[in-house]
N, C-alpha and C positions, 0 to 999 in steps of 0.2 A: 504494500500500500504506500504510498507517498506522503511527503510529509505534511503534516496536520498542522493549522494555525488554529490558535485559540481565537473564538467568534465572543461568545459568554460563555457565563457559569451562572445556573440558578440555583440558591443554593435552595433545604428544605425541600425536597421531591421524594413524595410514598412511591417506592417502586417496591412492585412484586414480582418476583421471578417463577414462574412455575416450568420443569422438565416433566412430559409423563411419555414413559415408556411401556408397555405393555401394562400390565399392573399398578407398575411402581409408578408412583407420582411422588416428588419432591418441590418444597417453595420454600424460596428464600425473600424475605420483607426485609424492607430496612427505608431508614428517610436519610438519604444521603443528596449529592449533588449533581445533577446532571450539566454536562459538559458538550458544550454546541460546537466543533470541529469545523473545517472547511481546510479542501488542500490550500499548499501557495502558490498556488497556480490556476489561470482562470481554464477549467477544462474545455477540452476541444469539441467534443460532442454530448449529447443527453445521457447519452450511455455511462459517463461515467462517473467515478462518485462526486458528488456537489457539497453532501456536507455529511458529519458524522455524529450520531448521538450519543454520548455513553453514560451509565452510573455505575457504581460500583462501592461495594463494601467489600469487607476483611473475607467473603466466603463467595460470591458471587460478583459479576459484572456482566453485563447489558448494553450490547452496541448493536447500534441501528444506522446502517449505511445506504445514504438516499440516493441515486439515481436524477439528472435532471428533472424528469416527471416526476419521482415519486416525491422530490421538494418541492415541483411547483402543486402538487395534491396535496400536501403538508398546509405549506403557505396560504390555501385556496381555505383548505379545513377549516383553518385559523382564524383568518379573514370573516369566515361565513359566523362561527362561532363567538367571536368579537362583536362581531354587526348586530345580536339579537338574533339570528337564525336559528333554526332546529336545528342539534346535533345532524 
């Protein structure tokens, strides 16, 4: 992966982690800080990564790598949900 600038940090974020594999299901909770990424580089097409999400505690971590679309779907989410929109 290339290298990652710091965008923000919100700090205070409930993340739940849940694995389930056959049977077994594992979740990990924690309120920690989610950390807004973006390469140093303006990418060249939609395809590739645009920005990075992550949280992470002492036992788990969570990252969410968006796609030009899937941040302008983000962005759009946001936007709607800001405005007074329906989820």
């Amino acid at each position: 992966m290339p290298p990652l600038a710091d965008v923000t940090t919100i700090d205070d974020v409930a993340v739940t982690a849940r694995i389930q594999e056959g049977k077994l299901e594992m979740e990990s909770q924690a309120d920690t800080k989610l950390h807004i990424k973006a390469p140093d580089y303006t990418p060249l097409s939609t395809s590739e990564p645009h920005a990075t999400l992550f949280a992470s505690d002492e036992d788990t971590r969570v990252e969410l790598t968006l796609d030009g679309e899937g941040l302008d779907a983000l962005v759009d989410a946001i936007s709607h949900i800001r405005d007074g929109g329906d989820a």
